[in-house]
N, C-alpha and C positions, 0 to 999 in steps of 0.2 A: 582636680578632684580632691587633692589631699585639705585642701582651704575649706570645706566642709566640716571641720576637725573644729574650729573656728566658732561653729553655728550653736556646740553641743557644749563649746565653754562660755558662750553668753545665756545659755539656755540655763545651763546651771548659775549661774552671775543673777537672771533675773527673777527665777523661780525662791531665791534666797532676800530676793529687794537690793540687788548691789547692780549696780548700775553707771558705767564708767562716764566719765565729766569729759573724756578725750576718746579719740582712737585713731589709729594709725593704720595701714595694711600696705603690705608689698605683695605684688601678684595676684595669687587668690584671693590672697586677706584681704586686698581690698578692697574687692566685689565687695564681700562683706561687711568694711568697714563702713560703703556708701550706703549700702541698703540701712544699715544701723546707721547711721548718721540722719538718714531720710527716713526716720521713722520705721522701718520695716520690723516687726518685730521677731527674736530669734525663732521664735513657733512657724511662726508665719514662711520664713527663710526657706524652713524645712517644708512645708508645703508646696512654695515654687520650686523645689527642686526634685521633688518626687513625680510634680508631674512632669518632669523635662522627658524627651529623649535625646539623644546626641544630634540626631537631623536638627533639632532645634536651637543650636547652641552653635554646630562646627558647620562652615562652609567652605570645600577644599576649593584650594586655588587650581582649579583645574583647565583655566584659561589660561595662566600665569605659565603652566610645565607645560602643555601643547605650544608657547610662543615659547619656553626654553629651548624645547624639542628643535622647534624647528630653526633653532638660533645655530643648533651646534649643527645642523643638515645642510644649512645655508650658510655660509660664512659671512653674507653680506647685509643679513637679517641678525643686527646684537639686541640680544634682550636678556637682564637677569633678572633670575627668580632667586626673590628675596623671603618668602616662608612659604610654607604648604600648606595655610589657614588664612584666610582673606580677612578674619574678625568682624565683619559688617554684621551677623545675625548676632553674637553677641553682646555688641555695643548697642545695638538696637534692644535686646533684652533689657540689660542695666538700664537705658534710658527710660523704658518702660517700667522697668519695677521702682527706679526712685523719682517716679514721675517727671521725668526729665528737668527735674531740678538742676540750677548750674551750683557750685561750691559755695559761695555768696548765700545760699535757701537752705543748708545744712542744717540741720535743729541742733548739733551740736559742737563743738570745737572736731576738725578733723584733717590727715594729711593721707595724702598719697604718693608712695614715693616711684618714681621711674626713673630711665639714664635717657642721656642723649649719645647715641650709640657712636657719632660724630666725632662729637670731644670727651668722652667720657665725661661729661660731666653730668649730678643726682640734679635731680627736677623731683620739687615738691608744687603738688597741689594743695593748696591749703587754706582758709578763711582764717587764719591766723597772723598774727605779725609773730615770725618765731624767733626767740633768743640764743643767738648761736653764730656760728663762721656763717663767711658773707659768698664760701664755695659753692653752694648751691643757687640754681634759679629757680624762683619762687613766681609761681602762679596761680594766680585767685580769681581769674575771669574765664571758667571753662564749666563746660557741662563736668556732671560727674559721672557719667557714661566715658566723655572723654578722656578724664582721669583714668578711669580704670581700663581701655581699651588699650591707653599706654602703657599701663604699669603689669598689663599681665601676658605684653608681647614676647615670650619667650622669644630668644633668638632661633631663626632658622625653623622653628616650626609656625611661629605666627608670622605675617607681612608686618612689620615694621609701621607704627602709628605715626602720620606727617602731622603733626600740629604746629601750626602758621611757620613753617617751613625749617621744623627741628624735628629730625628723626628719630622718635623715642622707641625702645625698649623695654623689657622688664626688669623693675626696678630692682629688682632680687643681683643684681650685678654691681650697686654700688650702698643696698638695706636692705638684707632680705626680713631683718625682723627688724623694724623703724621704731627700737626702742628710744635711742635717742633723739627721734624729729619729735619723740612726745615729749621728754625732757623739755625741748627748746619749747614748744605750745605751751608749757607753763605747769606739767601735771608733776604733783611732789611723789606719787607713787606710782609706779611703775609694773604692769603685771605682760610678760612678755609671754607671746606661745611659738615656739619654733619645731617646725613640721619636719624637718629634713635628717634629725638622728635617727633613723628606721635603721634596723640590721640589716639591708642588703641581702635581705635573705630569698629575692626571686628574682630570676633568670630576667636582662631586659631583652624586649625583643622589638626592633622597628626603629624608624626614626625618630619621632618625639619623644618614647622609652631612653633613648641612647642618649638625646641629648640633655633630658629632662633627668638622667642618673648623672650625668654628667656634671649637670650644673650644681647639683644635691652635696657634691664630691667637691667640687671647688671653692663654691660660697659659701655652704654651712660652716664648714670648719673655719674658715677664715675669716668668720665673722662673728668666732665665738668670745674674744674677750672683749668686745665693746658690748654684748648682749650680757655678760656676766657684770660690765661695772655699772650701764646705764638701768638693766632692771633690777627690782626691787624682788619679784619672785621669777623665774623664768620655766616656765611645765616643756612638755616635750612629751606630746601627743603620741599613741603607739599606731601610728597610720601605716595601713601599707602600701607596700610599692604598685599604684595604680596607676594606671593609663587615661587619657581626654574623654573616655567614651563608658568609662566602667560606673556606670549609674548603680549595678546592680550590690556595689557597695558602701553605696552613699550611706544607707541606713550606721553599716559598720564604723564608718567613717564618723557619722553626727556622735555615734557613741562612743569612740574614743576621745573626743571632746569634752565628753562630759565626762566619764570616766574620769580624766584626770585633773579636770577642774571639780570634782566631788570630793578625790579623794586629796586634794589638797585646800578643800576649802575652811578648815578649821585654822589655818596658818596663816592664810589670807583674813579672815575677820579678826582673828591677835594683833597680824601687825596694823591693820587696818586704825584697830583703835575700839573694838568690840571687847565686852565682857560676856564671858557664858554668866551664866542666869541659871545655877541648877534644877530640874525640876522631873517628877517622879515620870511622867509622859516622855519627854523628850527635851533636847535643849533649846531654849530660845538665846539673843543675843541682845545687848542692846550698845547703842553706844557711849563712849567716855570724851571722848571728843571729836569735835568737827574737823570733815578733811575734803 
């Protein structure tokens, strides 16, 4: 839900004519990366998601904890349950809103990052040849439904994504902000948004809450000096500590998006390579050079 943060800083990007040549996303952001890669425009974003409700997005694995159930009743009956979210109705969503394009149909340069929960090792989806370590596996023949269904398999509350027999994860475990997979794509500037500095300032409660502050707590921090050297601006959205289901904060959520891509958009058109243009109404910009 925090990944909606996301919608409100392209919303301000396009309403200004700035328009990024790349994009990356890990998690949530990548939903958003694909739908913006596929055309989807940030307005628009915001439309499919006001009409969502949760029945329409989350399907619990409640087939999965009845054969748990009965794994530990039975001893001769082994079954484990691998998340509490089966992901089928959301990866059918994504396939449907970016017209089930595979990453090959992308209108623009884009990656998506997830792990393979096996070997720890980072899986990039991408139409790109990227310039960088050869650590990563790189795959460019998948839906980008597929993509994102991997990369935003939180552990333990989503079932684990099998793509042609590697058990992916959410890629927030090896990029939670894939400022450097845009580096390697080729982009010379860099605008990174990282969701996860919230004040902790509400109580969590439940499982996806617990593990979802958890992970907040281990990978934001520790992935904060590669996002301070690869990007060029880094914002840090004021989103708060929400839950899979809490729709009724989307709205708040798209506006701290903007919010803080407004109030740092005069920093961004400087370095960008704009000149203000004084004038008695209001400022315009133009540019000084191509980037």
């Amino acid at each position: 839900m925090k990944g909606l943060a996301h919608i409100g800083v392209l919303q301000i990007l396009a309403e200004n004519d700035l328009y990024p040549d790349f994009i990356a996303g890990t998690s949530a952001g990548s939903i958003v990366a694909a739908l913006h890669a596929s055309g989807v425009s940030p307005l628009k974003m915001e439309e499919i998601v006001t009409s969502l409700a949760p029945h329409d997005y989350i399907d619990y694995n409640i087939t999965g904890l009845i054969k748990y159930i009965l794994g530990l009743l039975l001893p001769k009956y082994n079954y484990t349950l691998d998340g509490l979210i089966v992901g089928r109705k959301i990866e059918k969503l994504v396939n449907k809103w970016t017209g089930g394009k595979v990453i090959g149909e992308a209108e623009l340069p884009m990656a998506i990052v997830a792990c393979d929960i096996n070997r720890g090792q980072k899986i990039v989806f991408t139409n790109q040849t990227l310039v960088g370590p050869n650590s990563e596996m790189i795959i460019s023949n998948a839906r980008l439904s597929e993509a994102v269904r991997a990369s935003i398999s939180i552990p333990v509350t989503f079932v684990p994504q099998m793509f042609r027999g590697i058990q992916m994860v959410d890629g927030g475990l090896k990029d939670i902000v894939p400022v450097m997979v845009t580096r390697y794509m080729g982009a010379e500037y860099v605008l990174g948004i990282n969701l996860g500095k919230e004040n902790y300032e509400t109580d969590v409660a439940g499982i996806p809450q617990i593990i979802s502050r958890t992970l907040d707590i281990l990978i934001y921090e520790t992935s904060a000096t590669e996002e301070n050297f690869f990007a060029d601006m880094l914002l840090h959205p004021e989103v708060p500590d929400v839950g899979l289901t809490d729709l009724k904060d989307a709205a708040k959520i798209i506006r701290a998006g903007r919010r803080v891509m407004r109030d740092n958009l005069s920093q961004l058109k400087q370095q960008l390579g704009y000149e203000q243009v004084t004038q008695i109404s209001s400022p315009t910009y133009t540019r000084r050079k191509e980037s």
